[in-house]
N, C-alpha and C positions, 0 to 999 in steps of 0.2 A: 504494500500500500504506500502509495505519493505521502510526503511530509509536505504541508502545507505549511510553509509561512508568509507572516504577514510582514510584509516589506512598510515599513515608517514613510510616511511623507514629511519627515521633520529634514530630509534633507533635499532637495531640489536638484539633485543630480547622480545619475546612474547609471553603473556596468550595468548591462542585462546581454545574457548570452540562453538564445534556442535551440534544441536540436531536434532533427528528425529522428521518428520510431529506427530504431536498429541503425543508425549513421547511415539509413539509405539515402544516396544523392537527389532526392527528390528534388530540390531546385534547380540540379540541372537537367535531372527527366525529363523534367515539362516545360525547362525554359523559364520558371516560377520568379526568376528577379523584378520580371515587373509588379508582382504579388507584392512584394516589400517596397518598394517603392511608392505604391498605390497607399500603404499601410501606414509609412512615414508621414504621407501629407493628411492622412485621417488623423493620426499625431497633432499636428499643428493647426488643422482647423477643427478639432470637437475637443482637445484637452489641451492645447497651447502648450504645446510638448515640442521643441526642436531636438534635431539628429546634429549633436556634436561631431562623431566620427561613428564609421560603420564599415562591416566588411561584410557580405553574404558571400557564402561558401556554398560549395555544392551539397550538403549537409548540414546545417548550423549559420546561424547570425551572430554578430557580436555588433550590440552598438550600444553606443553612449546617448544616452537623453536626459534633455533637461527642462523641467516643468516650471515655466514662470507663475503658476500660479499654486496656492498651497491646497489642501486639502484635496487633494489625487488620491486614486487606488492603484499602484502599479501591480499590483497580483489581476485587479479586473482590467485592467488596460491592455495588458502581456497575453490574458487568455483569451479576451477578445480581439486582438491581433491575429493568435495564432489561429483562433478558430477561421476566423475572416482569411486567412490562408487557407487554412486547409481545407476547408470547402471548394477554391478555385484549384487549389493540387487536385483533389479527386475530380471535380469536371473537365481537367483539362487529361485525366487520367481515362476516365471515359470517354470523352471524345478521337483519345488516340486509340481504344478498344484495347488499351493495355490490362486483360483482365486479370493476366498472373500477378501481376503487382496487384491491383484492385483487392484478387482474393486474400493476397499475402497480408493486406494491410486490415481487412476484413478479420483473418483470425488472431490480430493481436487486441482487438476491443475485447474490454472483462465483459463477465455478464453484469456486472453492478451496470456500465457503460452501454449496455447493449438494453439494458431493460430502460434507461435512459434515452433511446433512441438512437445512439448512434452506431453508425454501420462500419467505420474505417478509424483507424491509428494512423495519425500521419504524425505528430508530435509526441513525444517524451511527456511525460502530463508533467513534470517541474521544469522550470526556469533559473539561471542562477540570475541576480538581484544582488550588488553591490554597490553601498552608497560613497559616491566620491564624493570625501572630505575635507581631501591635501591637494596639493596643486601638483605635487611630487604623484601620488597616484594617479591623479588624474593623465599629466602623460605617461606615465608606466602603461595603462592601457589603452591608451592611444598607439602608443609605439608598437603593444601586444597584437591589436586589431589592425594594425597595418600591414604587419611582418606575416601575420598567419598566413598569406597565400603564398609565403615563399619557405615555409617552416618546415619543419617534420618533411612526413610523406608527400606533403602536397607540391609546392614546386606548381602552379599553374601560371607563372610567368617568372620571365628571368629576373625580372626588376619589381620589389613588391607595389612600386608607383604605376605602371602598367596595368597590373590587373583590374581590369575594368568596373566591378562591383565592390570597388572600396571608395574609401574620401582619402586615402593617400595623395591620389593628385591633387585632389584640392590644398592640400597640407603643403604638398613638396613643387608645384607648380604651378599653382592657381591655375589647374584645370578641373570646371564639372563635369563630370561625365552623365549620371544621370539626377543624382540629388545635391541639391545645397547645402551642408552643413553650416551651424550654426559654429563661426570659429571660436576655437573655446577661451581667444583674446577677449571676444565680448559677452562671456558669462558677465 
């Protein structure tokens, strides 16, 4: 069973990192980056939440956000993100008649989940939620969510400024590529 916690709004700025059920690449499956995209700007026009930095991986998200206003729920904010995802992963999963995944992702819902109504597992049911306090943390993982397309295993571009579905470029050559981060000079 998932441990639920409740993440404070006493701080106005925050790691949050997601992943897919089983590290499967579902974002890249489907092509799913415009999914977060779409999610960041639901961000900033229904909870006035800005994307400091962000990476999406073909498995997992890392971004940094930050709430100009107080009394937020980042536990309802993160699960209605991810839901609001994952409904357009399974239709776009259906529309490509990709049924072995469909089914795969089908027998990882419990029955608690399933008596609930739901038919598919596309997310890990917890989130990590870390409040940046320091300024010193604060780029630690910035630096972290830049670097991860070039870390470990992954390696999906030679240069971690390159990789298309980060804010790297915005950081390192004031280029957008698809979202604007809020630079974290003007927290």
């Amino acid at each position: 069973m998932a441990i639920k916690l409740k993440h404070s709004d006493t701080f106005s700025t925050y790691f949050v990192t997601f992943t897919c059920v089983e590290w499967i690449s579902l974002f890249e499956i489907v092509n799913g980056y415009d999914m977060v995209y779409k999610w960041f700007d639901i961000l900033k026009t229904e909870h006035n939440a800005e994307v400091v930095a962000y990476v999406i991986m073909p498995n997992h998200l890392h971004v940094i956000l930050h709430f100009h206003d107080a009394h937020f729920n980042l536990n309802t904010i993160v699960a209605n993100g991810k839901r609001f995802i994952a409904y357009e992963i399974i239709n776009r999963l259906e529309q490509a008649g990709n049924n072995s995944l469909l089914a795969r992702l089908g027998k990882l819902v419990t029955e608690r989940e399933r008596r609930k109504g739901q038919l598919h597992k596309v997310f890990k049911d917890s989130f990590d939620g870390k409040a940046i306090i320091t300024h010193a943390f604060l780029i630690q993982k910035i630096n972290y969510i830049h670097n991860n397309p070039v870390s470990g295993k992954w390696m999906l571009a030679k240069d971690f400024v390159e990789y298309e579905h980060s804010s790297a470029s915005f950081y390192e050559i004031q280029l957008v590529r698809h979202h604007r981060p809020l630079h974290y000079l003007d927290l």
